[in-house]
N, C-alpha and C positions, 0 to 999 in steps of 0.2 A: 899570644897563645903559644905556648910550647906543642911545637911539631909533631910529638911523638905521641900525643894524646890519642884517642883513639880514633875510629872512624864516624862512633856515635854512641850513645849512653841515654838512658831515659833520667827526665826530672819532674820532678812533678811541678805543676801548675796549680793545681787543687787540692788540699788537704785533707785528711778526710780522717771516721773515726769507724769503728766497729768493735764488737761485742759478743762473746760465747759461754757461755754457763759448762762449767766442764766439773760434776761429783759436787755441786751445791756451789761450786767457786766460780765469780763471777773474774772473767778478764775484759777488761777494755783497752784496748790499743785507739791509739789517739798517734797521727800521722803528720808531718808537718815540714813542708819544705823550709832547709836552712843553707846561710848561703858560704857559714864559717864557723871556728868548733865553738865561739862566744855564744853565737844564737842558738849553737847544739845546746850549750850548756844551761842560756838560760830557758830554753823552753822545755827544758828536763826538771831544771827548778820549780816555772809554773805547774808544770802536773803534777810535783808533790807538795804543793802546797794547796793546788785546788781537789788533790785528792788525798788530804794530809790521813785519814783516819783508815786508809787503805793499809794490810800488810806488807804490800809490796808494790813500787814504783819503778818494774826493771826498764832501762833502755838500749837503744841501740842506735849508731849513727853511721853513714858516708860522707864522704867528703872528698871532692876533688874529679874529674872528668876519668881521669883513673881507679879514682877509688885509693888515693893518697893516703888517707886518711882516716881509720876506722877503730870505733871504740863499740863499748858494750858493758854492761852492770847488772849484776842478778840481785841485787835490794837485796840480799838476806838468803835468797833463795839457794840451795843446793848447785855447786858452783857444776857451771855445762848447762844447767836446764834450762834458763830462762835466754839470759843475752845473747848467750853463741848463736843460739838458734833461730834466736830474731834477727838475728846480722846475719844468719846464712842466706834467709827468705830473700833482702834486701841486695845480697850479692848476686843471690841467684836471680831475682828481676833486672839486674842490671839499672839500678835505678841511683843515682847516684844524688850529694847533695840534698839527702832525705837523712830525719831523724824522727823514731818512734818510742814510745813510751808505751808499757803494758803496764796497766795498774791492776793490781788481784787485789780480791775483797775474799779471803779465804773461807771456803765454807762450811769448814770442821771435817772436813772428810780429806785422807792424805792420798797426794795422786800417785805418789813412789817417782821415781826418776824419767819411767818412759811415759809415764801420762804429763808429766809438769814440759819437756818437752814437746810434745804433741799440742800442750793446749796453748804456751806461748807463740810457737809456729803456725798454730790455725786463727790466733787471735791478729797474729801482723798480718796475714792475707786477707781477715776481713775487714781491718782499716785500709788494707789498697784499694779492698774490692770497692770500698767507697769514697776514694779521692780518684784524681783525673789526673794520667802523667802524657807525656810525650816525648817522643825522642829527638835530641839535639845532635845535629848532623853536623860536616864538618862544612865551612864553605869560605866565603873567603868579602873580605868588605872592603869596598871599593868608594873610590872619593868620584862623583863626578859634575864636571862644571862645564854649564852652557849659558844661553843668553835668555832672556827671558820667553822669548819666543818658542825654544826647546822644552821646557819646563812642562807643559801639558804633557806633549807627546810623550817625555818618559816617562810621567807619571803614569799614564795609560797603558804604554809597555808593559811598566813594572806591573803593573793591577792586572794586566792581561797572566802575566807569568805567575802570578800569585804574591807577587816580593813585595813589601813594603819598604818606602823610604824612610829612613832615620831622622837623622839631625839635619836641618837644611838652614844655609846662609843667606840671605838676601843682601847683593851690593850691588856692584855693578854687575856685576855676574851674578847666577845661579850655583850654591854648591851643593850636592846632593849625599849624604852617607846612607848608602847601598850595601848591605848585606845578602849573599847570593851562596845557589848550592856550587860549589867549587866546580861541578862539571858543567855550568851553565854558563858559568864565564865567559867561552870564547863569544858564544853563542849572542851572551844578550853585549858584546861589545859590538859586535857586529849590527846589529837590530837599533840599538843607539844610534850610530851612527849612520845608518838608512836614514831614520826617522827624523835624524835633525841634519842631512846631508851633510856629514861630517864638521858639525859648528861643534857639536862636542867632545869635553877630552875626558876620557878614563882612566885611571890612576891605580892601579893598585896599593890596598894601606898595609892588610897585615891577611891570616889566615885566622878564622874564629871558629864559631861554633853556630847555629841558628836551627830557631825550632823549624820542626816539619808538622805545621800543622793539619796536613793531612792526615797525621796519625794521633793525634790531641784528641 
């Protein structure tokens, strides 16, 4: 993970859709986590193809724990109105690794510049309002190896603290991948090795990212 990333960033977990009728024209924003700009691309393809007969397919995308990465497309529409404004909504959530697509079904009435933005803006916040995000914190993932006897006790730790263990080895030993909030670290190094009277070893691997599903 590059260090410099932030402290935390929302992602969604659940994708979700929503719908406003704005002067007879219908938007639907369709919401969808992606995890690089090919799946941005191709799930911008599926909604204009499942909504081929639609006027307009505009998108908007993020990418990256920074926000690396960010595009946006007004299908036709009057340049500013549509995608800027859907990638503002998206900035301003801090929601990263999210791409949206507003599809308008236009309804013969014209909105002028400050309604077409108003309605793409209120159409991405009603596809949030009905997906599920959470934010990813920074922490840090740790290798740790004990004997079979340990193996309970820190699973129990872990489940006590809320942590899940990851990838685990079985051989002669126990080896456990541990991802933790970065300030919990000293803490549950210490609590390990209580618990297994120092048989086990803790390693540090790298610095990551991990959801806090408290806020999910």
């Amino acid at each position: 993970m590059e260090t410099g990333g932030p402290e935390a960033y929302r992602v969604l977990i659940k994708g979700g859709e929503g719908e406003i009728v704005e002067k007879k024209s219908r938007f639907i924003a369709t919401v969808r986590a992606v995890a690089c700009e090919e799946e941005a691309l191709a799930f911008i393809e599926e909604m204009r193809k499942k909504y081929w007969d639609a006027r307009h397919n505009c998108f908007a995308y993020v990418l990256g724990a920074k926000g690396e990465t960010v595009r946006f497309g007004d299908d036709g529409e009057p340049g500013g109105t549509a995608g800027r404004p859907m990638l503002e909504v998206l900035l301003g959530e801090e929601i990263r690794n999210i791409a949206v697509v507003v599809t308008r079904y236009f309804g013969g009435v014209l909105l002028g510049t400050g309604g077409l933005v108003r309605a793409y803006t209120q159409a991405v916040k009603a596809g949030l309002e009905n997906a599920q995000t959470a934010w990813m914190r920074r922490g840090c993932e740790l290798k740790v190896e004990t004997d079979y006897n340990g193996v309970g006790r820190i699973l129990y730790l872990l489940g006590q603290r809320g942590i899940e263990a990851g990838h685990a080895e079985y051989g002669e030993a126990v080896s456990l991948q541990v991802t933790a909030p970065r300030e919990a670290e000293g803490a549950l190094r210490r609590e390990i090795a209580e618990a297994t009277n120092g048989r086990a070893a803790v390693k540090f691997v790298r610095e990551t990212y991990y959801i806090d599903k408290k806020t999910s």
